[in-house]
C-alpha positions as CSV (number, residue, x, y, z in Angstrom):
1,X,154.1,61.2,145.6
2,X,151.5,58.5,145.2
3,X,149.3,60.1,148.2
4,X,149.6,63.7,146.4
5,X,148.3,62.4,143.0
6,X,145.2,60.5,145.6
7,X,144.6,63.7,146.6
8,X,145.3,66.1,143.7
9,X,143.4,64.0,140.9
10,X,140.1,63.8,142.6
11,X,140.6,67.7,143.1
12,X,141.3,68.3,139.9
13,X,138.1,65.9,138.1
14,X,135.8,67.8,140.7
15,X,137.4,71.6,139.5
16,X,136.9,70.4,135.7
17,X,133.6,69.0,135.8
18,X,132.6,72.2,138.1
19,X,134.1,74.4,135.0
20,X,132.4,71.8,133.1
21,X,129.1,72.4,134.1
22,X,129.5,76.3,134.9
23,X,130.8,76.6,130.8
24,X,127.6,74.1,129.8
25,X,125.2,76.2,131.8
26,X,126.5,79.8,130.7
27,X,125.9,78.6,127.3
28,X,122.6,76.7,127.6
29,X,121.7,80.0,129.4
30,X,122.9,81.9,126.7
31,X,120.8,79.9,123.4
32,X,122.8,76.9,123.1
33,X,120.0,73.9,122.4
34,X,121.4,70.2,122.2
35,X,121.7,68.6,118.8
36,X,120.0,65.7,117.2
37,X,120.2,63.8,114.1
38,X,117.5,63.8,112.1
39,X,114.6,62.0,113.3
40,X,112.8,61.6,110.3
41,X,114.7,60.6,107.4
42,X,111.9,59.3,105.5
43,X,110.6,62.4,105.2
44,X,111.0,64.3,102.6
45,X,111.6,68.5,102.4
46,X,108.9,70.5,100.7
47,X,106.8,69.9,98.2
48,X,107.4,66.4,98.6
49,X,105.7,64.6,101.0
50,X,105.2,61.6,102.5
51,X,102.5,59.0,100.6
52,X,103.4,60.4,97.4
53,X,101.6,57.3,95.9
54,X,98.4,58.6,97.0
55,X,98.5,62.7,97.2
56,X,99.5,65.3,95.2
57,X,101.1,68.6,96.1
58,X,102.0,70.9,93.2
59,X,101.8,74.5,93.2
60,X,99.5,76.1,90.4
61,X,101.9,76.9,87.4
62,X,102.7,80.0,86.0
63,X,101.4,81.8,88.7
64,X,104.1,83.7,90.8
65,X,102.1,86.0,93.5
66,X,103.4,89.7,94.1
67,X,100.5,90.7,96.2
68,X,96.9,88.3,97.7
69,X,94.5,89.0,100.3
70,X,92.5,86.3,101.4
71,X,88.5,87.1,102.8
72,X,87.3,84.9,105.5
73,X,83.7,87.1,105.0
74,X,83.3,86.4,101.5
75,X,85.6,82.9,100.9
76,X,87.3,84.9,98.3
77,X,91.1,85.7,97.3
78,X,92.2,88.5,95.2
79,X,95.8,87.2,93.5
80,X,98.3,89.9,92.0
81,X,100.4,87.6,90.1
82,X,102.9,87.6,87.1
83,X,103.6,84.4,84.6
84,X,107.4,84.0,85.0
85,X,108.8,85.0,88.3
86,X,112.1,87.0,86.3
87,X,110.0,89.5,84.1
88,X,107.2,92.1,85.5
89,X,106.1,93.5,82.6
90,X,102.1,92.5,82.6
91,X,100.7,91.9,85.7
92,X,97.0,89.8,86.5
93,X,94.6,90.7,89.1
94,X,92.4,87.9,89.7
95,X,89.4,87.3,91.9
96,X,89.0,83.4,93.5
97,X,86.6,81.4,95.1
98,X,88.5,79.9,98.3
99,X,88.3,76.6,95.8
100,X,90.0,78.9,93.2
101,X,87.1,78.9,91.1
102,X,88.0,82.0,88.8
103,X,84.7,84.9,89.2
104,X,86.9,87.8,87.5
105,X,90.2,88.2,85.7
106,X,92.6,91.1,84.2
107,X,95.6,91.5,82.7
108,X,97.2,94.8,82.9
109,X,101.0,96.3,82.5
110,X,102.9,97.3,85.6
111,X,102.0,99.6,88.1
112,X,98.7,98.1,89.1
113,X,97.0,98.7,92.4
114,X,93.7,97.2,93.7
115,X,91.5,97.6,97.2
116,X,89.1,94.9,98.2
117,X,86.3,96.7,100.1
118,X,84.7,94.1,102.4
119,X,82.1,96.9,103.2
120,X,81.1,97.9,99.7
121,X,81.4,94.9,98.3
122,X,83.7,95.8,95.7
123,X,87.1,95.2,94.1
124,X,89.1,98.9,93.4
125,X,91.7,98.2,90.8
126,X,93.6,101.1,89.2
127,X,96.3,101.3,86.9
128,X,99.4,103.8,86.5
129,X,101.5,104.4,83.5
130,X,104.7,106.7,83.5
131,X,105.2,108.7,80.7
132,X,107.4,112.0,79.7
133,X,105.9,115.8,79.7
134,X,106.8,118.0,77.3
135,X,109.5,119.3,79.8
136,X,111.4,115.7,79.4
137,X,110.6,114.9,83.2
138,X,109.1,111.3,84.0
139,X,105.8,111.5,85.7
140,X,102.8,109.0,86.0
141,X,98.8,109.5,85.9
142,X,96.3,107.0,86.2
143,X,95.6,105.1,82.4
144,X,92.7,102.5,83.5
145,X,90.2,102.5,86.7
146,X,87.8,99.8,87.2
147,X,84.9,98.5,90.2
148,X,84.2,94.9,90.1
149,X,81.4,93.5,91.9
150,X,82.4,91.0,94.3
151,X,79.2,88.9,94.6
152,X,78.6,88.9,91.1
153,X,82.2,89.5,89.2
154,X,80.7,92.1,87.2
155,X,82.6,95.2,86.1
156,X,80.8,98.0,87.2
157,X,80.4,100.5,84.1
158,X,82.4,103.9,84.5
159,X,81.6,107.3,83.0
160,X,84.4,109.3,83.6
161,X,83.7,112.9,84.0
162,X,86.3,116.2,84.3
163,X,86.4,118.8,87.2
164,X,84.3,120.9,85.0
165,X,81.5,118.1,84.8
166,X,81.8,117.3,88.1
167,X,80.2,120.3,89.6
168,X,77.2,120.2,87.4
169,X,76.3,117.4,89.6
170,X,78.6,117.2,92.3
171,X,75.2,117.2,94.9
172,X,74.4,114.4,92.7
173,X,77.5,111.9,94.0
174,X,78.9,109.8,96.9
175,X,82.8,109.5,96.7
176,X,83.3,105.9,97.5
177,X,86.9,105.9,97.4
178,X,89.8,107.9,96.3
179,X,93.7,107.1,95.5
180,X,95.3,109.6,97.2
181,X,99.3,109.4,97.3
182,X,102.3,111.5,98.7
183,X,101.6,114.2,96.9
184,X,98.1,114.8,95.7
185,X,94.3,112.7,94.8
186,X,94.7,110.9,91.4
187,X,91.5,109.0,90.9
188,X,88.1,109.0,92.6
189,X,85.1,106.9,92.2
190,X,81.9,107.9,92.8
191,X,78.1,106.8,92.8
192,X,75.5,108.8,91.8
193,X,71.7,108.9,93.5
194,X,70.6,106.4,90.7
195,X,73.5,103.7,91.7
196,X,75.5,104.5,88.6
197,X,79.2,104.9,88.7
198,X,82.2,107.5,87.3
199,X,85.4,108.5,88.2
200,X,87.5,111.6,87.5
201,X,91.2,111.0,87.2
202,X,94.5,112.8,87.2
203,X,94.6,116.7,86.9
204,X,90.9,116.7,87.5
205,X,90.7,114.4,90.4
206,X,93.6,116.4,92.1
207,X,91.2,120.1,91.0
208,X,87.7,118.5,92.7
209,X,89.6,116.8,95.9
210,X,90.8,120.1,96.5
211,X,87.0,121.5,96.4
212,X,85.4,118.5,98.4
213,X,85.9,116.0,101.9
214,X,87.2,112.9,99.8
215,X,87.3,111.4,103.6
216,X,89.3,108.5,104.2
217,X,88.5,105.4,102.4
218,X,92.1,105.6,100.3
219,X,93.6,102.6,98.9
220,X,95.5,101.2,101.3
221,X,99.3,101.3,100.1
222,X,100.3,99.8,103.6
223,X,102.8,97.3,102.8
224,X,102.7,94.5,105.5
225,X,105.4,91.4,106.1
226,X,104.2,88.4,107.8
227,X,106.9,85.7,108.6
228,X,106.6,82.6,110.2
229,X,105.5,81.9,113.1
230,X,103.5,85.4,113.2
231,X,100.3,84.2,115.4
232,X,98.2,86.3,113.7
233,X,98.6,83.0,111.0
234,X,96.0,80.4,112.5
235,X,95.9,77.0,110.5
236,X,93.7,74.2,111.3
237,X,95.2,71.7,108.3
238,X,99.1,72.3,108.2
239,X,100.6,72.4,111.6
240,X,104.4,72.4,112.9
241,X,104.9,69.1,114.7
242,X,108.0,69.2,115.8
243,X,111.3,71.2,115.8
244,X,114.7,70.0,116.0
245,X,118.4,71.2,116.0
246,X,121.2,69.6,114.3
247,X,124.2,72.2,114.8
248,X,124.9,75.4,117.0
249,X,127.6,78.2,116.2
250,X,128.8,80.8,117.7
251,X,127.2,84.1,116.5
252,X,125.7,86.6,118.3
253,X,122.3,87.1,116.1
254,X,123.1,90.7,114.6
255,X,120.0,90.1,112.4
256,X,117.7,90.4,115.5
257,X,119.6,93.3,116.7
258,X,115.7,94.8,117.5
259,X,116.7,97.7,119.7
260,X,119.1,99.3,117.3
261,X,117.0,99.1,113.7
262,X,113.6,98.4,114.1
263,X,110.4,101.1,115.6
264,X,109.2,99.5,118.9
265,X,106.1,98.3,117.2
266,X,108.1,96.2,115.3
267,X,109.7,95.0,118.4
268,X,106.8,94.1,119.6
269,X,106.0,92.3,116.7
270,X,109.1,90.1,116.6
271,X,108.4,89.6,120.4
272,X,105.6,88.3,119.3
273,X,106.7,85.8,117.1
274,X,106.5,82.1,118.1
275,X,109.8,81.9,117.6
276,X,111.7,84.3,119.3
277,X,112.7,82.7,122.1
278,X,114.6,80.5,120.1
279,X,116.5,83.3,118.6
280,X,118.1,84.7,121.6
281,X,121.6,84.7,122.7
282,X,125.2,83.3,121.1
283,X,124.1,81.0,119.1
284,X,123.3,80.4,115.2
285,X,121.0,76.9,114.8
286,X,120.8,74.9,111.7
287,X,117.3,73.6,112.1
288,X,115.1,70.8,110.8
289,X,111.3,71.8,111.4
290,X,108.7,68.8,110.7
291,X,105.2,69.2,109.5
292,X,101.8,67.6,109.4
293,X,99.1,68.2,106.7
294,X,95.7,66.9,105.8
295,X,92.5,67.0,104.0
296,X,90.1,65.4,106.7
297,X,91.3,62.4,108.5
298,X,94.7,61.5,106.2
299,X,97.6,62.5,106.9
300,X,100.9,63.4,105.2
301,X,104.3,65.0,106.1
302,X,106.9,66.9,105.5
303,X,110.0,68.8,106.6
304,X,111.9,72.2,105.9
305,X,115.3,73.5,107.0
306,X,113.8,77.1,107.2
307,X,110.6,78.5,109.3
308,X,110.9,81.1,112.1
309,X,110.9,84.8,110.6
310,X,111.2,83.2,107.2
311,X,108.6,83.4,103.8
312,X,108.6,79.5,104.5
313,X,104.9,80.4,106.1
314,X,101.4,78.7,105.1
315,X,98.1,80.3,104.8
316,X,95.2,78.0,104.5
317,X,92.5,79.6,102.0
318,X,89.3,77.0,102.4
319,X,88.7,74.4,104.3
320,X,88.3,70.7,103.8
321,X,85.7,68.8,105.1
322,X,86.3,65.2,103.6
323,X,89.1,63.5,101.9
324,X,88.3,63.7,98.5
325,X,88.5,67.5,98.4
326,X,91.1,69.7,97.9
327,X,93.4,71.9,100.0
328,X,94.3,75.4,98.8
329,X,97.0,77.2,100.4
330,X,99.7,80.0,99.9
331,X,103.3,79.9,100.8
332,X,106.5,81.4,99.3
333,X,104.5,83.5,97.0
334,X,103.0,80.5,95.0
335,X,99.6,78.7,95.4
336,X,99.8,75.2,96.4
337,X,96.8,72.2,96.0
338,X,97.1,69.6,98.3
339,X,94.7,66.5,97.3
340,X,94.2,63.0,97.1
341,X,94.8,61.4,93.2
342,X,92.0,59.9,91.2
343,X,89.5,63.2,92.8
């Protein structure tokens, strides 16, 4: 019996650590990563940050951003934004400096839409109101138009003129741009030969596109989603340092089911993502994601459970030269400032 068991037990450690491995690699193959504790308990999760003595890192209050669009050309920032983040019934449009030195402001009701024209050097904004015809059906028009001058922050004066008017001196104008929706042209801006400005709106915008090329310069209603770890996001002072994971469970990642409910572009997209290839295979992660951010030369940290194809993304809007300015930046549809107490 005693010789059996010699030989059987070594058999049977060698077929168990063989299923042993084969099991480990299947799932290792499969997305399993290997779990750590945190590293960095002294680190604290967004906002906070490490050296709290010495920096600050607040987002701007009451300023909860629907809509931004940052300009590299012009070191500007147009900010759609509302005051309280549970009621949308005013909404700002507001043109920044990088620095988020204010050069033009509005408040309007709901419904607002704006195009900044890098080329023209202007800021579209127009406004839609909804209101009920005489036949008790909802409908919407255009209620307020406006150019502002990006260089300057001036509001452009605006003589508004029917379809009537409009071909009295219709060799007169340039259409500069139009808002054209599903269905027909509601506004268009024009310039005439002596650099003055109108717009015909509505009824009377839908009569003259119908008459004229309006060409293509529409607003642009394209409605894009950027998530973490995009790489279309380049950062120079808030970078991922490291990545960790604390836990793995089995689930097979239905959210990234790509094939079966997004276009191929968007395939491509998530493809794309820096993350992707940790979001392959059986496994659900529970993640701790460490960060570096700084002014010039100082440093601080900090750390987030979320990142990869979350809102939990940073962009930087100006850039710091020493360590007594400040850093701007946008994530999770507020405005942060990142700088150093006592500046």
């Amino acid at each position: 019996m005693k010789k059996v068991l010699k030989i059987v037990l070594p058999i049977m450690a060698i077929v168990c650590l063989a299923v042993y491995l084969i099991i480990r690699n299947i799932m290792f193959d499969n997305g399993y990563e290997s779990t750590q504790k945190d590293k960095y308990p002294e680190v604290p999760f967004f906002p906070h940050i490490t050296s709290a003595e010495k920096f600050v890192n607040k987002p701007i209050d009451s300023m909860y951003v629907r809509n931004f669009y940052s300009s590299k050309k012009f070191n500007q920032v147009v900010v759609e934004y509302v005051k309280d983040s549970a009621t949308f019934d005013s909404v700002s449009i507001a043109l920044f400096t990088s620095s988020l030195k204010k050069i033009y402001s509005v408040k309007l009701e709901r419904d607002v839409y704006w195009d900044y024209d890098e080329k023209q050097q202007k800021l579209f904004i127009a406004q839609e109101v909804y209101y009920t015809d005489k036949d008790d059906n909802l409908s919407n028009k255009i209620d307020n138009a406006f150019i502002i001058d990006i260089t300057t922050g001036k509001k452009e004066v605006l003589n508004e003129i029917d379809s009537v008017g409009f071909k009295k001196i219709k060799n007169e104008l340039t259409v500069l741009k139009h808002f054209t929706g599903s269905y027909q042209t509601g506004l268009i801006y024009f310039k005439n030969n002596k650099n003055d400005y109108c717009i015909a709106k509505n009824e009377h915008a839908a009569a003259i596109a119908k008459e004229i090329k309006i060409g293509t310069n529409n607003f642009d209603f394209t409605v894009s989603m950027l998530l973490a770890g995009d790489p279309k996001i380049k950062n120079e002072k808030i970078k991922l340092s490291e990545r960790i994971v604390t836990n793995n469970e089995l689930g097979f990642h239905l959210s990234f089911d790509i094939n079966n409910h997004y276009s191929a572009e968007a395939e491509e997209e998530h493809k794309r993502n820096e993350g992707y290839k940790y979001y392959q295979g059986w496994f659900d992660k529970d993640e701790l994601y460490y960060f570096t951010m700084k002014l010039k030369n100082e440093t601080v940290r900090f750390k987030s459970i979320l990142y990869y194809y979350s809102d939990f993304y940073f962009i930087e809007l100006n850039k710091p030269t020493t360590d007594n300015d400040t850093l701007n930046y946008y994530t999770q549809n507020r405005l942060f400032q990142f700088y150093k107490k006592n500046n």
